[in-house]
C-alpha positions as CSV (number, residue, x, y, z in Angstrom):
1,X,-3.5,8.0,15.5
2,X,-7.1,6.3,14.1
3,X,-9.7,8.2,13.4
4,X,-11.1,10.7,16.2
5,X,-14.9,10.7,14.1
6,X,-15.2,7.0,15.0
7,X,-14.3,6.4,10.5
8,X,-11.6,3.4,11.4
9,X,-9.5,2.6,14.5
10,X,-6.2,2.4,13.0
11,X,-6.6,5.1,10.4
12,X,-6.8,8.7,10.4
13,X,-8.4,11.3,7.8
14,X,-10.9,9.0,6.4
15,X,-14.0,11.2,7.5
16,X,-15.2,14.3,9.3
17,X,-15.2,17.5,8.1
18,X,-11.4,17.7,6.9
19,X,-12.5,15.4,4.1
20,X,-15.7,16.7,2.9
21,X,-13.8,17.4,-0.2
22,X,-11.5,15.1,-0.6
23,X,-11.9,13.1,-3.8
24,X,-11.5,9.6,-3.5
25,X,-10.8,6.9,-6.2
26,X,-14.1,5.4,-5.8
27,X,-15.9,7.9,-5.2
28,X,-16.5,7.7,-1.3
29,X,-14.4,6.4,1.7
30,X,-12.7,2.9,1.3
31,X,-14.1,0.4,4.2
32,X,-11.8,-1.6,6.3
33,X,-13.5,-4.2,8.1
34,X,-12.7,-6.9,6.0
35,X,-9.1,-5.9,6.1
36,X,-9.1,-4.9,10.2
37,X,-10.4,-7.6,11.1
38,X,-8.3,-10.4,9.2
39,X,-5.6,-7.7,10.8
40,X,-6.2,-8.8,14.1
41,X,-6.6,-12.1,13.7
42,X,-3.2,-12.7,12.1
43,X,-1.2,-10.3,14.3
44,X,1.6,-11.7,15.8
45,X,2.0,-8.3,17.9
46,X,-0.2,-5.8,20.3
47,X,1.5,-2.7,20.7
48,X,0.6,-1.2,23.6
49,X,-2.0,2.2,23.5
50,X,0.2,5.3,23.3
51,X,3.2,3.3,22.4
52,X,5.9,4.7,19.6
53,X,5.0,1.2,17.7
54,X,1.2,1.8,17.6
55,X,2.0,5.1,16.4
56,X,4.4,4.1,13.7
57,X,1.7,1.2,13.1
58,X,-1.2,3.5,12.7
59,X,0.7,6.1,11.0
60,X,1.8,3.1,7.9
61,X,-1.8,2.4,7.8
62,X,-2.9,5.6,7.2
63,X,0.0,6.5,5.1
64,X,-0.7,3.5,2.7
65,X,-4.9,4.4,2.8
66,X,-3.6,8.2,2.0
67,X,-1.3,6.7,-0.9
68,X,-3.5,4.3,-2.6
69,X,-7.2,5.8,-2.0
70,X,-6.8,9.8,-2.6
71,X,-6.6,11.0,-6.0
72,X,-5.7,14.2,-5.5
73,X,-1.7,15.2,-4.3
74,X,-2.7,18.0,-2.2
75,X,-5.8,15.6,0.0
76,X,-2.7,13.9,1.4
77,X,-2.8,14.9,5.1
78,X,0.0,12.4,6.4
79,X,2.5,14.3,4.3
80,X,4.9,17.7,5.3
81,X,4.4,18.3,1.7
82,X,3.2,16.8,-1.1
83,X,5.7,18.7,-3.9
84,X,8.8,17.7,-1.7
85,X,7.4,14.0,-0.6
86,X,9.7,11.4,-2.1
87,X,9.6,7.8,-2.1
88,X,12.6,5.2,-2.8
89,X,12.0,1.5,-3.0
90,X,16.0,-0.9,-2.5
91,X,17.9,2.4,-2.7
92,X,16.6,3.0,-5.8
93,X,16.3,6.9,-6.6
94,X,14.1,8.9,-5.1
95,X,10.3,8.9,-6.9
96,X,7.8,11.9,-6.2
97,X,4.4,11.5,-6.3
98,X,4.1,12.7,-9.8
99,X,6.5,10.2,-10.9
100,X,4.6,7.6,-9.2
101,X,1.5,8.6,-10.6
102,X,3.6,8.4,-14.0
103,X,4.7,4.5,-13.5
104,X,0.9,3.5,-12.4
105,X,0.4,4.4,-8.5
106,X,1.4,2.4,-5.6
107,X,1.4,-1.0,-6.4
108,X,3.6,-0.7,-9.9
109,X,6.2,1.5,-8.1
110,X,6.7,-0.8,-5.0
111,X,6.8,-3.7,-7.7
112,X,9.2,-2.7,-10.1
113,X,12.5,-4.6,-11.4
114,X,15.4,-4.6,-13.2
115,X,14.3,-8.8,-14.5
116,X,14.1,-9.1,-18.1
117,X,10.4,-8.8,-19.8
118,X,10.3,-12.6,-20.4
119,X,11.1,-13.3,-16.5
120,X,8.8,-11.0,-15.0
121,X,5.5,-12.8,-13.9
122,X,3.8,-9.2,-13.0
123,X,5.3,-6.6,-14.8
124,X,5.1,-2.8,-13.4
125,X,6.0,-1.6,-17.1
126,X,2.6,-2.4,-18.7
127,X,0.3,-2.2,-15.7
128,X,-1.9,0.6,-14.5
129,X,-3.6,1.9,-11.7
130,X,-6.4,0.3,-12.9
131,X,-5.2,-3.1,-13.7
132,X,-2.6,-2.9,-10.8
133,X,-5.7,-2.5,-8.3
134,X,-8.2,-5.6,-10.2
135,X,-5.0,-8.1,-9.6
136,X,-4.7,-7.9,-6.1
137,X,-8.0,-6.8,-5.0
138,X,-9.1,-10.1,-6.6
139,X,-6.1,-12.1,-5.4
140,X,-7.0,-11.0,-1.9
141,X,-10.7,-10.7,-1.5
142,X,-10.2,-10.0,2.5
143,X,-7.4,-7.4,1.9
144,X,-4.1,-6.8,2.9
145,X,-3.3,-6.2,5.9
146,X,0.1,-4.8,7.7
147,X,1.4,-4.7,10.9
148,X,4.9,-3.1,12.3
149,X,6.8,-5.5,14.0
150,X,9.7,-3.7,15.7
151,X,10.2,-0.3,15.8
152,X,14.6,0.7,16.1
153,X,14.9,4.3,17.2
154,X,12.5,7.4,17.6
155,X,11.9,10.2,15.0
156,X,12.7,12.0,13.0
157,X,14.2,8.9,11.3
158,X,12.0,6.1,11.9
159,X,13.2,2.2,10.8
160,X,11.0,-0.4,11.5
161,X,10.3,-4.0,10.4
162,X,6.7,-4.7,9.0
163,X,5.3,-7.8,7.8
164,X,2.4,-7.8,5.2
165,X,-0.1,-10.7,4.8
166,X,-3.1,-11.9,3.5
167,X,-4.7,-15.1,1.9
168,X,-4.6,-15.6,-2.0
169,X,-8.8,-16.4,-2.3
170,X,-8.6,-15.2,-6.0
171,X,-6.6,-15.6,-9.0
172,X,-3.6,-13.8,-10.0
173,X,-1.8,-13.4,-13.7
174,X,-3.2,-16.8,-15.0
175,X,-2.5,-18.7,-11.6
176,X,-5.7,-20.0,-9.8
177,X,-6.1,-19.1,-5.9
178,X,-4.6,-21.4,-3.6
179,X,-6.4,-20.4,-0.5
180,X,-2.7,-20.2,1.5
181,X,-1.4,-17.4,3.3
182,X,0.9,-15.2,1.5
183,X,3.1,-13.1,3.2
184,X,6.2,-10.8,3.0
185,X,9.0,-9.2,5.1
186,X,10.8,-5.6,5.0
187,X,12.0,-2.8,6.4
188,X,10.6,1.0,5.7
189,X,11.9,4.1,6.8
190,X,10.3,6.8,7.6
191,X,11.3,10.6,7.9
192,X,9.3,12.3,9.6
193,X,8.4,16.5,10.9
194,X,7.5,17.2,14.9
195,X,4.1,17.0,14.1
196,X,4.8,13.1,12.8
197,X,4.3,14.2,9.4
198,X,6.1,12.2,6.6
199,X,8.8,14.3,4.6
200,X,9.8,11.0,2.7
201,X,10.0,7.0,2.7
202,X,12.1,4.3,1.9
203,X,11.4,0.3,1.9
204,X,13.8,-2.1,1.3
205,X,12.3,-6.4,0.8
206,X,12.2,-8.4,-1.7
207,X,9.3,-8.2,-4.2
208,X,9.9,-12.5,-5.7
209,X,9.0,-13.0,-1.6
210,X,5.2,-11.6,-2.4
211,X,4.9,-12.8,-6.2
212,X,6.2,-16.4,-5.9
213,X,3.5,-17.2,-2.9
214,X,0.9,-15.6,-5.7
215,X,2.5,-18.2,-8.9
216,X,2.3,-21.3,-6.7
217,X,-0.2,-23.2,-8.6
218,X,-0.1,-23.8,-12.7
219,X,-0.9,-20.8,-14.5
220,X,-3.9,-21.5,-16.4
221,X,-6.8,-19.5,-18.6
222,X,-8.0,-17.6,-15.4
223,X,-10.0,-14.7,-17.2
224,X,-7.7,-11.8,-15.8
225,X,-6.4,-9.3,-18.1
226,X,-3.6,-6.6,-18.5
227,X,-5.3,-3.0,-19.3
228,X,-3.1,-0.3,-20.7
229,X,-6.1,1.9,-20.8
230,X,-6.6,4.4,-17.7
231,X,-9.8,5.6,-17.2
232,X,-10.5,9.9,-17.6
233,X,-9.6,11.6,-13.8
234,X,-10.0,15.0,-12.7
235,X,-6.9,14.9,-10.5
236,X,-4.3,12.4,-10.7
237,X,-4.1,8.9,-9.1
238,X,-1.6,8.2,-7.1
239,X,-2.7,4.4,-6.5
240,X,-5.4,2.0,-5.7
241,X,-5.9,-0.6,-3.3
């Protein structure tokens, strides 16, 4: 997988012709440099060309660009189908997309928690996709980046361990940047067609692993706010990143 039109290496169905329509949250194809190349910098793995771990790789990265930069369900090209696609997060129950959309896209459903209010330093319940997407966009300038690091068994159940990294630049929830890598562990499942199509998804890590490398330093007056205002859309959001 990557993209055959030369759009991103690791990424399929960013451009050529199968996306001339496909609406995008800001309005054109999200760029990946930034986050590709801090990627390969940090890697602590090269998966060999061809191999069932650069596939499972490649097909994460696209499935996360698919999940958090398409605004319309049905654009979704990694998916078997978007009306039966389910997502679960610790063994929680099983979200669709629609749900997801409901609870504020990507970031808010792979962040939420049972803590009370007064414990939670981010807080899934009042975010949105909008104000999900300014916290960590500004927290990490350079992106995001993901890479598989183990692959268990072939499909059509795929469990592999990933790590997720990047360097907090900016501030986040009151708490200045520190400039130190922060970085998280899991596992994510995924269930896959022949075609290597995803029918659902399930992650199990621990979100404090992400948030307490982001509330290191004091939390001061940093400027950031919490919207609970979404902006108009002509299809729904399913997340931002």
């Amino acid at each position: 997988m990557g993209d055959p039109e030369g759009g991103d290496k690791y990424r399929s169905h960013l451009t050529g012709e199968a996306e001339k329509n496909t609406k995008w949250r800001d309005g054109a194809p999200p760029n990946y440099d930034a986050v590709n190349k801090l990627f390969e910098e940090g890697r602590t793995k090269v998966w060999p060309p061809g191999s069932l771990e650069e596939q499972v790789q490649n097909l994460l990265k696209t499935w996360e660009m698919e999940m958090f930069h398409k605004t319309c369900f049905a654009d979704n090209k990694t998916l078997v189908d978007h009306n039966t696609y389910t997502k679960s997060l610790n063994g929680r129950k099983p979200i669709t997309l629609e749900e997801t959309r409901k609870i504020g896209g990507g970031y808010n459903s792979f962040l939420q928690t049972s803590l009370p209010k007064e414990l939670r330093g981010y807080d899934p319940d009042v975010e949105t996709v909008e104000s999900a997407h300014l916290a960590f966009t500004t927290t990490f300038p350079r992106g995001f980046a993901v890479e598989v690091l183990q692959v268990y068994s072939g499909p059509p159940v795929i469990p592999y361990k990933f790590r997720h990294w990047g360097y907090m630049e900016g501030p986040f929830k009151g708490h200045p940047p520190t400039g130190e890598l922060v970085e998280f562990f899991g596992i994510g499942i995924f269930h896959v067609d022949e075609k290597m199509k995803v029918e659902k998804v399930e992650f199990f890590f621990d979100r404090g692993e992400l948030l307490g490398g982001l509330m290191r330093g004091p939390k001061g007056s940093d400027g950031s706010t919490s919207s609970t205002t979404e902006a108009p859309i002509s299809c729904p959001f399913l997340a931002s990143k």
